[in-house]
C-alpha positions, 0 to 999 in steps of 0.5 A: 484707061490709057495707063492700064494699055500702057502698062499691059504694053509694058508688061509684054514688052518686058516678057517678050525682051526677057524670053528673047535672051533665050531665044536666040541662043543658036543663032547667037552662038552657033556652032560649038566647039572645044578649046583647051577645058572650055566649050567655045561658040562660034565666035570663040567666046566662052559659053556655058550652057544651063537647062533641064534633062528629060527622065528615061524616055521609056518612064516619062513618054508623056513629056517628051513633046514641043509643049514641053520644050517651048515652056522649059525655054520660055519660062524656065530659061533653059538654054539647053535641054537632054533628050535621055533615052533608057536603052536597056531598063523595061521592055518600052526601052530602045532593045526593045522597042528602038522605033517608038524610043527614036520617035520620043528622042526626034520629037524633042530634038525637033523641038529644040531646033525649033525654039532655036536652044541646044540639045543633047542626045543621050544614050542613057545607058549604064552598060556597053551596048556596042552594036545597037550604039553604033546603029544608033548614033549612025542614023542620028549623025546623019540625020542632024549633022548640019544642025549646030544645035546637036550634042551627042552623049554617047555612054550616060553613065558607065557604072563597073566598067574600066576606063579602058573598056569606055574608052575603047567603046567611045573610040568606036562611037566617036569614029561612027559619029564623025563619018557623018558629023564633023563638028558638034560636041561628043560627051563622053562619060567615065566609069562609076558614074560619071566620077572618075575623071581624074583617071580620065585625066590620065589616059585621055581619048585622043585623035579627035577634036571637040570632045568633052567628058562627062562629071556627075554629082548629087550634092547631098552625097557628093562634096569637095572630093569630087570636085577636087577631081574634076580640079585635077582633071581640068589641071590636066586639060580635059574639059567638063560638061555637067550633064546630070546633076542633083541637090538631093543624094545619089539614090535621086531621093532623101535630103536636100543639100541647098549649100552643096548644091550652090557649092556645085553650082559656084564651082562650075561657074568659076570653071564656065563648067555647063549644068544640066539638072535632073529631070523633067519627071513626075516620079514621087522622088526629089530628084524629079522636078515636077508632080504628077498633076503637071501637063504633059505639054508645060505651063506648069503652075507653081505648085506642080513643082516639087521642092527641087522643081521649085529651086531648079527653075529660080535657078535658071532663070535667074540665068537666063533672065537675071530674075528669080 
């Protein structure tokens, strides 16, 4: 009998030494910011960030919860998570219903002040919405300017734009959020889906501090090219943040490709790159982690995890906790 207290003793000592690697994390490391290429904390020590991102919002409400958050830093080892809100795509979208999409958005990041990890705020968009961006980002800066914890990521993917177009649509976004906030990291995406960095490598975005640029890869369909940009890029100084990324192809679905995918993963650690997979959804694709018979507030069983959700997890926890 004494044995078996002491090891139920044990076993909680182990989990709960295990979860707090995690949750610390913002009084930790505390305020971000930018160096040369590398995400720095407040001690000026380089950090790379892991974690999961949310689905669009207006299709996945149902994850979009404190349950959600707590499991996907306690058992997946999340770090950080995105919060992706679908600004134009159905009509539970933010131009449409903006109250209600803000409400998923405030939950999840209220959240994660809460379990002490970072949190991106993502206007998951693939087209200009200057105005309502603007409105957007303005409340959202003034309301979470004090907190350490915030990234904002002010354009998701811009897919036919020009670099010139993004660009002069950050600068104004860029402008909005520092009236507010002063310090917390600004991701800002390229054209084409996140892929062109090597342009943007040429024609920066300047006047500002800790801003960082978007790079996207889908491993079964993107290989060494794009990681030959991001080299470019990164030859250049302009630091990277992997803020989408998946083991399947670009469609979000067909095969898997485990090598690039661990190719990826090497890659951005070898350049303290931060990852964040997609997503936390129930969808019947690959690049949805979980299915349909996972709750909405976490304690996911292994088999509400599809295949991606399956590596996705041993992945970062094998991170966060040194464990698979």
């Amino acid at each position: 009998m004494m044995k078996t207290k002491l090891l139920i003793i044990l076993f909680f000592f182990i989990s709960g030494y295990a979860s707090g690697l995690i949750s610390q994390t913002v009084k930790k490391h505390g305020q971000l910011h930018v160096e040369g290429t590398q995400l720095k904390d407040k001690n000026n020590e380089t950090l790379v960030l892991r974690g999961m991102s949310f689905g669009w919002h207006d299709m996945w409400p149902r994850f979009y919860n404190a349950g959600a958050v707590k499991w996907l830093k306690n058992d997946w080892g999340c770090q950080i998570l995105r919060a992706a809100m679908g600004i134009e795509i159905d009509s539970s979208c933010y131009k449409f219903k903006p109250e209600w999409s803000k409400e998923k958005i405030v939950t999840v990041v209220d959240a994660a002040i809460k379990e002490d990890i970072y949190v991106i705020i993502d206007w998951h968009s693939h087209n200009i919405n200057l105005k309502e961006s603007k409105e957007f980002f303005a409340e959202m800066s003034k309301k979470y300017n004090k907190y350490p914890n915030i990234i904002y990521e002010i354009f998701n993917e811009p897919d036919y734009e020009t670099w010139p177009e993004v660009k002069a649509y950050s600068t104004e976004i860029i402008s909005t959020i520092r009236a507010n906030d002063k310090k917390n990291i600004i991701i800002v995406g390229s054209p084409h889906w996140d892929q062109d960095v090597h342009i943007v490598a040429d024609d920066p975005i300047t006047g500002f501090s800790n801003i960082m640029y978007s790079l996207h890869f889908y491993a079964a369909t993107h290989k060494k090219e794009l990681r030959d940009r991001g080299d470019y890029a990164l030859s250049k100084g302009i630091p990277i943040f992997i803020s989408e990324y998946g083991g399947m192809e670009a469609t979000g679905d067909g095969i898997i490709d485990y090598k690039s995918w661990d190719e990826w993963l090497a890659w951005a650690e070898k350049n303290k790159i931060s990852t964040i997979c997609w997503s936390v959804s129930d969808k019947k694709e690959k690049c949805s982690v979980l299915l349909p018979t996972a709750k909405s507030e976490g304690k996911w069983k292994d088999e509400d995890l599809n295949e991606t959700g399956k590596y996705a997890r041993k992945i970062l926890r094998s991170y966060a906790f040194g464990k698979k």
